[in-house]
C-alpha positions in Angstrom: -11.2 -108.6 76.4 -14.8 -110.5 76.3 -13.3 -113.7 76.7 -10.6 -112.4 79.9 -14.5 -111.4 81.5 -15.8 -114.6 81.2 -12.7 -116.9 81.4 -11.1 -114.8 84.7 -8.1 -115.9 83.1 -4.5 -113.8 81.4 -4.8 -114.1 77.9 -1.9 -113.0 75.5 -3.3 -111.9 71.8 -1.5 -112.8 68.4 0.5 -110.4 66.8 -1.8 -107.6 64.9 -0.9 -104.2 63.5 -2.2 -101.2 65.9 -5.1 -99.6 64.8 -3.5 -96.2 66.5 0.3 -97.3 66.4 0.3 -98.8 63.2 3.1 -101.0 63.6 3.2 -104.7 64.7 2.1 -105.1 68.6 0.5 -107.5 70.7 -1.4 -106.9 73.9 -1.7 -108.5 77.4 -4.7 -108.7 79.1 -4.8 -109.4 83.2 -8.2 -109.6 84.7 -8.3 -108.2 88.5 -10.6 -110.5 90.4 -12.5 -110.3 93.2 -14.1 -113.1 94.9 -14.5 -115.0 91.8 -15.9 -112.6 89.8 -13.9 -110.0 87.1 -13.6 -106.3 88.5 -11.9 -105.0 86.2 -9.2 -106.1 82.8 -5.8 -104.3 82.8 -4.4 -104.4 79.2 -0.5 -103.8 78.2 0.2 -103.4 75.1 3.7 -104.5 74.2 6.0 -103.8 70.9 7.6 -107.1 69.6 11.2 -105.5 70.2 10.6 -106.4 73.8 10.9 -109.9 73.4 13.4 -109.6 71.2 15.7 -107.7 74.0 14.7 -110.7 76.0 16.4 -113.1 73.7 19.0 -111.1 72.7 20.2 -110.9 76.4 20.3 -114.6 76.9 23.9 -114.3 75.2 22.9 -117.0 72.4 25.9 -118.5 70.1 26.1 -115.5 67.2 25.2 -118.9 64.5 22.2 -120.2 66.6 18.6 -118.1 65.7 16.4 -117.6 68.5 12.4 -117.0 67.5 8.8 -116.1 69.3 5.6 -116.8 67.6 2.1 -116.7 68.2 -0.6 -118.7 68.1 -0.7 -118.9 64.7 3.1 -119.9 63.7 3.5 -115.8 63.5 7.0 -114.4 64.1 6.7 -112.0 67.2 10.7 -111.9 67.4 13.9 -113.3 65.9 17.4 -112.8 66.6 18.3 -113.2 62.8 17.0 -110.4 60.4 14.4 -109.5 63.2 12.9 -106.5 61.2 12.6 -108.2 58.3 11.1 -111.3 60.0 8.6 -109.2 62.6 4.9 -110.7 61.0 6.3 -113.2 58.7 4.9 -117.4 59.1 7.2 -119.9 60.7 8.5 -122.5 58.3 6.4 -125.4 57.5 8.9 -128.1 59.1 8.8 -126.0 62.2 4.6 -125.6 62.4 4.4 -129.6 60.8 6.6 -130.4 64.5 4.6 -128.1 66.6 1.0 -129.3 65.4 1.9 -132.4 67.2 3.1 -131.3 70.3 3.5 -129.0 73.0 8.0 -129.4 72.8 10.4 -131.6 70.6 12.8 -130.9 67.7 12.3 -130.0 64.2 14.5 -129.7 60.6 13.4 -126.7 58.6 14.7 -124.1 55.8 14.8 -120.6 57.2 14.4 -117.4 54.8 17.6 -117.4 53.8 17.5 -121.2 52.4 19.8 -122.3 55.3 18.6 -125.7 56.3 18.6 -125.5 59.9 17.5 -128.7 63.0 16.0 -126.8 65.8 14.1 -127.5 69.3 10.8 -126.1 70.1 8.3 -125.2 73.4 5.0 -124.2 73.8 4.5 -121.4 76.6 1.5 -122.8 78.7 0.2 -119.1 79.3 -0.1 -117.9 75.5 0.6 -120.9 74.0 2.8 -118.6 71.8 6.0 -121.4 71.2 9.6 -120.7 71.6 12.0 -121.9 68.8 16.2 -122.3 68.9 17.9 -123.2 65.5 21.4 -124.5 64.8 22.2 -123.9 61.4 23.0 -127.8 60.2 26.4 -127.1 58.3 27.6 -126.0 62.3 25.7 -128.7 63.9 27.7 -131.3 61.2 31.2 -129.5 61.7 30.8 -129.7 65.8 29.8 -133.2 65.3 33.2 -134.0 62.8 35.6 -132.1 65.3 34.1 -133.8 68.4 33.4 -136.8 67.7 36.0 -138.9 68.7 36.0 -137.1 71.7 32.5 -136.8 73.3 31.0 -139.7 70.9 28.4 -137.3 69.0 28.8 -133.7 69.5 26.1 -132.6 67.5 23.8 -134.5 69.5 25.1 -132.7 72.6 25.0 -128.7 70.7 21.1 -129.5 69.9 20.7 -130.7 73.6 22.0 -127.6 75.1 19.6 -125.7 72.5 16.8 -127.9 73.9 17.8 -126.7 77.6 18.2 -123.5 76.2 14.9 -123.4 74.8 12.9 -124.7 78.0 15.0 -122.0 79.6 14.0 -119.1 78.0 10.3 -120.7 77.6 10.2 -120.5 81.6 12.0 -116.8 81.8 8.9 -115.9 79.9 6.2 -117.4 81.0 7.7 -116.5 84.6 7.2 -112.7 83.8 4.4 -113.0 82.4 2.7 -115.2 85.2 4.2 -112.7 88.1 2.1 -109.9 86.9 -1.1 -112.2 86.3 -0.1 -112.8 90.4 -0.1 -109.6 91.5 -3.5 -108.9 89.6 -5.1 -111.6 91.7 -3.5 -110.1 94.7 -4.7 -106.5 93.9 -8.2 -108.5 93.6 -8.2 -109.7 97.0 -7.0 -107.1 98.9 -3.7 -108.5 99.5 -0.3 -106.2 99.2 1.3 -106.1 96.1 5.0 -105.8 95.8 6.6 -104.6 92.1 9.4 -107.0 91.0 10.9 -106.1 87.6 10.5 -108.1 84.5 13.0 -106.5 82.4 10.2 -105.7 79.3 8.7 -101.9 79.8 5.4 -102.4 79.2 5.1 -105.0 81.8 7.4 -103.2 84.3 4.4 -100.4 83.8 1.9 -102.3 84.4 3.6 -104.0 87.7 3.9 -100.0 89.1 0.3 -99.0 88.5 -0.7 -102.5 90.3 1.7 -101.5 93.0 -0.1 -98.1 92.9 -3.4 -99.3 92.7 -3.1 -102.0 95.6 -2.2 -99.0 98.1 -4.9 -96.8 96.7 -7.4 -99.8 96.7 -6.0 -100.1 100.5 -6.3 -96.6 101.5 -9.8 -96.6 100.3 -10.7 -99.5 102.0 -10.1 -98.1 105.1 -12.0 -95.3 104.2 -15.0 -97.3 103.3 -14.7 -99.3 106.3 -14.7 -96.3 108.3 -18.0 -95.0 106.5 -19.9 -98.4 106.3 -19.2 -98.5 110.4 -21.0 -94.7 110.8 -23.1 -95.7 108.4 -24.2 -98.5 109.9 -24.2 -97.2 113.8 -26.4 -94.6 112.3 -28.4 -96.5 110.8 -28.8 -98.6 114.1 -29.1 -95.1 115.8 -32.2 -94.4 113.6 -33.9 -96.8 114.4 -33.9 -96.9 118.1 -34.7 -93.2 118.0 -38.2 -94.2 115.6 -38.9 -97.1 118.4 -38.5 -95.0 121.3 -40.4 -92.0 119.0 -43.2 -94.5 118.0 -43.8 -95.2 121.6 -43.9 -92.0 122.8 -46.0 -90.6 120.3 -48.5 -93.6 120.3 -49.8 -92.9 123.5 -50.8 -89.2 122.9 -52.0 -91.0 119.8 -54.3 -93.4 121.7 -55.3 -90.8 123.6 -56.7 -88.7 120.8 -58.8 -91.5 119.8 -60.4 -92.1 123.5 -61.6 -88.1 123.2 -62.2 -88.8 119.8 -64.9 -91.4 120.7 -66.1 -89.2 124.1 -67.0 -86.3 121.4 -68.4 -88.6 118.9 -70.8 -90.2 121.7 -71.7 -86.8 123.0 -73.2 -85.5 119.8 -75.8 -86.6 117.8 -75.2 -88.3 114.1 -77.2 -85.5 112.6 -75.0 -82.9 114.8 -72.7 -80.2 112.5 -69.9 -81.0 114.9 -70.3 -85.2 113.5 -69.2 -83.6 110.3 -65.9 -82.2 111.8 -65.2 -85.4 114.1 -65.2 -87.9 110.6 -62.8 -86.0 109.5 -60.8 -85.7 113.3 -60.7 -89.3 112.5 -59.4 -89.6 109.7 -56.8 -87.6 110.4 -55.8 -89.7 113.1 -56.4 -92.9 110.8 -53.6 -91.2 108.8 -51.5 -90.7 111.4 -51.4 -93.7 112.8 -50.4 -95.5 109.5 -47.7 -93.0 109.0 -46.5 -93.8 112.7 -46.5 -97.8 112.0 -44.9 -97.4 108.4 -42.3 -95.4 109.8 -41.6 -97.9 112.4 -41.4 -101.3 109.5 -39.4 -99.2 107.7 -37.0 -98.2 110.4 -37.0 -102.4 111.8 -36.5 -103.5 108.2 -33.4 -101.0 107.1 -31.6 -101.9 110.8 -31.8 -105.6 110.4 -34.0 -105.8 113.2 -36.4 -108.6 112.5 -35.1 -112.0 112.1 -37.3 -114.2 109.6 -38.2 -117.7 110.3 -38.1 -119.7 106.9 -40.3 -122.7 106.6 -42.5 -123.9 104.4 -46.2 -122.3 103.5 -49.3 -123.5 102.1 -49.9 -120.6 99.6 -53.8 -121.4 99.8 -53.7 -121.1 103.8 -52.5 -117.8 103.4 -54.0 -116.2 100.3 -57.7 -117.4 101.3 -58.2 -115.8 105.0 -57.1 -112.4 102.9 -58.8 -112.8 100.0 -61.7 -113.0 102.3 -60.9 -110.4 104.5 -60.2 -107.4 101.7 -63.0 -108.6 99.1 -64.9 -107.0 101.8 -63.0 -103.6 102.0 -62.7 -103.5 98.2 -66.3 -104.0 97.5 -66.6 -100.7 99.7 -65.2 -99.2 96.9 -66.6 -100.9 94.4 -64.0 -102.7 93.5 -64.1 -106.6 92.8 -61.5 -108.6 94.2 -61.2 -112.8 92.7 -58.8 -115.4 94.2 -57.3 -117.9 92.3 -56.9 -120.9 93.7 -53.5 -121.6 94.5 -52.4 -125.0 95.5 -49.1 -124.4 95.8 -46.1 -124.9 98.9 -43.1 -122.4 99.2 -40.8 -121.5 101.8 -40.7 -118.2 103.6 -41.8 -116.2 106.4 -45.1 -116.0 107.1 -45.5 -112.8 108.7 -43.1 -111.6 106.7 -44.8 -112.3 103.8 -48.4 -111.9 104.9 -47.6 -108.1 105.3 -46.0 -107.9 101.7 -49.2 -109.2 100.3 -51.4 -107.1 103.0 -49.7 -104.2 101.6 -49.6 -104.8 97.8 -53.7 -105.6 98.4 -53.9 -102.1 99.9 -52.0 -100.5 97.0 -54.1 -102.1 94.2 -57.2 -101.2 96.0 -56.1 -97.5 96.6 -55.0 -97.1 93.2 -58.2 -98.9 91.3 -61.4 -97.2 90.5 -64.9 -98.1 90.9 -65.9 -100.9 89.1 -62.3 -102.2 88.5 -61.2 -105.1 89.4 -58.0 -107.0 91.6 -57.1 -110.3 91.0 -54.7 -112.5 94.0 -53.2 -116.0 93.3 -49.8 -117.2 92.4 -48.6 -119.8 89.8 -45.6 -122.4 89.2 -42.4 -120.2 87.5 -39.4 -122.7 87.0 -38.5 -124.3 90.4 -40.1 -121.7 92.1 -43.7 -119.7 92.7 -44.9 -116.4 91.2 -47.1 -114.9 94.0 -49.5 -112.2 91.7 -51.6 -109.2 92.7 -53.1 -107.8 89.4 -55.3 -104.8 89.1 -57.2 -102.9 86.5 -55.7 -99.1 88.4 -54.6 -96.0 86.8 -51.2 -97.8 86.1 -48.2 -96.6 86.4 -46.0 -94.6 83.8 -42.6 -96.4 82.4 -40.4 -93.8 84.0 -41.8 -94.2 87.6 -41.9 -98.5 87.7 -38.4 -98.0 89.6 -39.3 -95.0 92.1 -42.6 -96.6 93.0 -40.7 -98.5 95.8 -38.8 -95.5 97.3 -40.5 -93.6 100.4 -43.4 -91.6 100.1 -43.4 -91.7 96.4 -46.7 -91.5 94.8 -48.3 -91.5 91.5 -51.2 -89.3 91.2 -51.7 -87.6 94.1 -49.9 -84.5 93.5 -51.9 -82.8 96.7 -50.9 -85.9 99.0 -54.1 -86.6 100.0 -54.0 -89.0 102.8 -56.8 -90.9 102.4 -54.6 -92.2 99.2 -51.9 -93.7 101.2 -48.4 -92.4 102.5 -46.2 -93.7 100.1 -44.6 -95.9 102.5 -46.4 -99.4 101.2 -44.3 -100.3 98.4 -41.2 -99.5 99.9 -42.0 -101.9 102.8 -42.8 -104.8 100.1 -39.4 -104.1 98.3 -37.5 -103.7 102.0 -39.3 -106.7 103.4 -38.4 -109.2 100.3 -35.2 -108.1 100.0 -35.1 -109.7 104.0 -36.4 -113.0 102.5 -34.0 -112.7 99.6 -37.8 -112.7 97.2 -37.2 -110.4 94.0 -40.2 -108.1 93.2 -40.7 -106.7 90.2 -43.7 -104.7 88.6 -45.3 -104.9 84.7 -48.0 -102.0 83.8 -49.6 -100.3 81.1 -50.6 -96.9 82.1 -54.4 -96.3 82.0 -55.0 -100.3 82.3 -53.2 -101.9 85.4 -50.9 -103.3 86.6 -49.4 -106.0 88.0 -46.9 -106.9 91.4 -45.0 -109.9 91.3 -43.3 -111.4 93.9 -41.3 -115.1 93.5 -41.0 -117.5 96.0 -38.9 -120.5 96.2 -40.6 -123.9 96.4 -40.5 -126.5 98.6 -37.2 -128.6 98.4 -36.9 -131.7 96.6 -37.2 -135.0 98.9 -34.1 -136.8 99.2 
């Protein structure tokens, strides 16, 4: 079934005894594709005595022998002694003829020592082969009683075995094709409709294809139905946080105008100066919560539109380097920049704010005397952009929730002045936009670091 995954194509398997049935079967395998890529593998698995009913119905001549085999000169069915001959190897003169080519004719001696002169064909699908004898005592009397008449009526008997064969090579490669075609059909969402094949197994299959195509349908609809209110509410969301962040901005703004009329009014020394720093930092928190809200809202509607061209990495890493080395020394943090000499393409805004926000993270989560280091560094065809820091780090089980909203680690009380929880999910929102993959590596009690990749510059010419 491995190989149907990554071939996309039927494959038809030798003849083997069932591990459950324990009796000579062989299996069919039909991938169901969807754009390009394997969904899902139907397998049949079929009894010999299938084929066999498809032989026996081509009303052969009762002296010619009719055979299947697989890929590996094994007898799937036989018209002559077909119990006996279910597993057994094709004769040598047979495999010697069909070892150097896909169709021609051959002179064996079957089981019963009957020297036989046969035609042969390879089906294209399973590259099982096809086989039609003539027993040569009848092929010799045919050729005695007409030849004076037709000039060499053996030659014509083994002809019409030859047509016979290529026949009967099509009828089942046909059937075997017409459900590999309604499995690409099912794949791309096209109607199916069941034709019989005449063999059970793959008249079962055709049905539950049938079946599935209208189910696959029905559900489509449904889903099409859901993505729309999914996405109109989704649009709906995000109008309602614009319009929201708006109106609540001003009243916002205006808390910080009587914020700074108190503050002016008292003294530094002033009990109420206590009260006010804390006033502030309230709104300080509110105000973040209010932006991050409003980039997450943009971001999960579609609403911003990046602008791809290329960046010097240095031209925006250095400016804030510079401009947080400042707020992390506050803390005592210390905060390096590696130079970084490379060009990539991207947005960036875009990608100013991803890096703005991972700066903020490492700073929040690293303690005095830690340290953060920013740079990026050649990966392949493309740039590793790197924000390492020496935090709390984060646990194993946690690396994947980290990016989801207002999920924090350690800070079980949600103290504000330790972020929101909305930072991270911006960086993973925002580079899923640019098509970017971010991905995290940290030991917990050491650090950790954010990675972000960024495609280079293309090549000239």
């Amino acid at each position: 079934m491995l190989e149907v995954v990554g071939s996309g194509r039927m494959r038809v398997s030798n003849l083997f005894i069932g591990a459950i049935e324990g009796r000579p079967i062989f299996t069919v395998d039909v991938p169901v594709l969807n754009d390009g890529t394997v969904i899902y593998v139907l397998r049949m698995v079929v009894e010999p005595e299938r084929i066999l009913q498809v032989l026996r119905s081509q009303g052969l001549n009762e002296h010619w022998i009719a055979a299947v085999f697989d890929r590996d000169g094994v007898t799937i069915a036989r018209t002559r002694d077909s119990e006996a001959s279910v597993g057994t190897k094709a004769g040598a003169g047979l495999l010697r003829a069909v070892s150097e080519g896909r169709s021609g004719t051959y002179e064996n001696v079957i089981r019963d020592g009957t020297p036989v002169i046969g035609t042969f064909r390879r089906l294209d699908m399973s590259q099982w082969f096809l086989a039609i004898a003539v027993p040569r005592e009848r092929l010799d009397a045919q050729r005695n009683r007409f030849l004076a008449l037709l000039g060499g009526g053996g030659v014509l008997i083994l002809a019409a075995a030859a047509g016979l064969t290529l026949q009967l090579a099509r009828q089942l490669a046909r059937r075997l094709g017409e459900v590999g075609e309604m499995a690409g059909k099912l794949g791309m969402g096209q109607p199916v409709q069941p034709s019989a094949t005449g063999i059970r197994e793959l008249d079962a299959v055709v049905d539950s294809l049938s079946c599935a195509a209208t189910l696959i349908a029905s559900r489509e609809r449904d889903l099409s139905l859901a993505r729309k209110a999914a996405e109109e509410a989704l649009a709906s969301k995000a109008k309602f946080f614009a319009a929201a962040n708006h109106d609540l901005r001003q009243p916002v703004q205006s808390l910080f105008l009587f914020h700074s009329a108190l503050q002016a009014t008292f003294p530094v020394d002033h009990p109420a100066s206590r009260m006010l720093l804390h006033v502030e930092r309230s709104l300080r928190a509110l105000e973040r919560l209010l932006s991050g809200l409003l980039d997450v809202s943009r971001l999960d509607a579609d609403a911003i539109t990046p602008v791809i061209r290329g960046i010097a990495m240095d031209e925006l890493l250095a400016p804030l380097a510079e401009e947080y080395r400042l707020r992390a020394a506050e803390s005592g943090i210390q905060l390096r920049l590696v130079p970084c000499r490379e060009a990539v393409r991207s947005d960036p805004a875009v990608l100013e704010r991803v890096v703005r926000n991972l700066l903020e993270n490492a700073i929040r989560y690293t303690p005095s005397g830690g340290r953060i280091l920013l740079g990026c560094r050649r990966r392949g065809g493309g740039v590793r952009l790197d924000v390492v820091d020496t935090g709390i780090g984060i646990p194993i089980d946690q690396q994947e929730a980290i990016f989801d909203e207002f999920h924090q680690v350690g800070n079980p009380s949600r103290d504000s002045t330790m972020g929101l929880g909305l930072g991270l999910a911006i960086v993973r929102r925002a580079c899923q936009l640019l098509g970017h993959e971010v991905s995290v590596a940290s030991v917990l009690g050491k650090g950790s670091r954010f990675s972000v990749m960024l495609p280079g510059p293309p090549r000239p010419g």
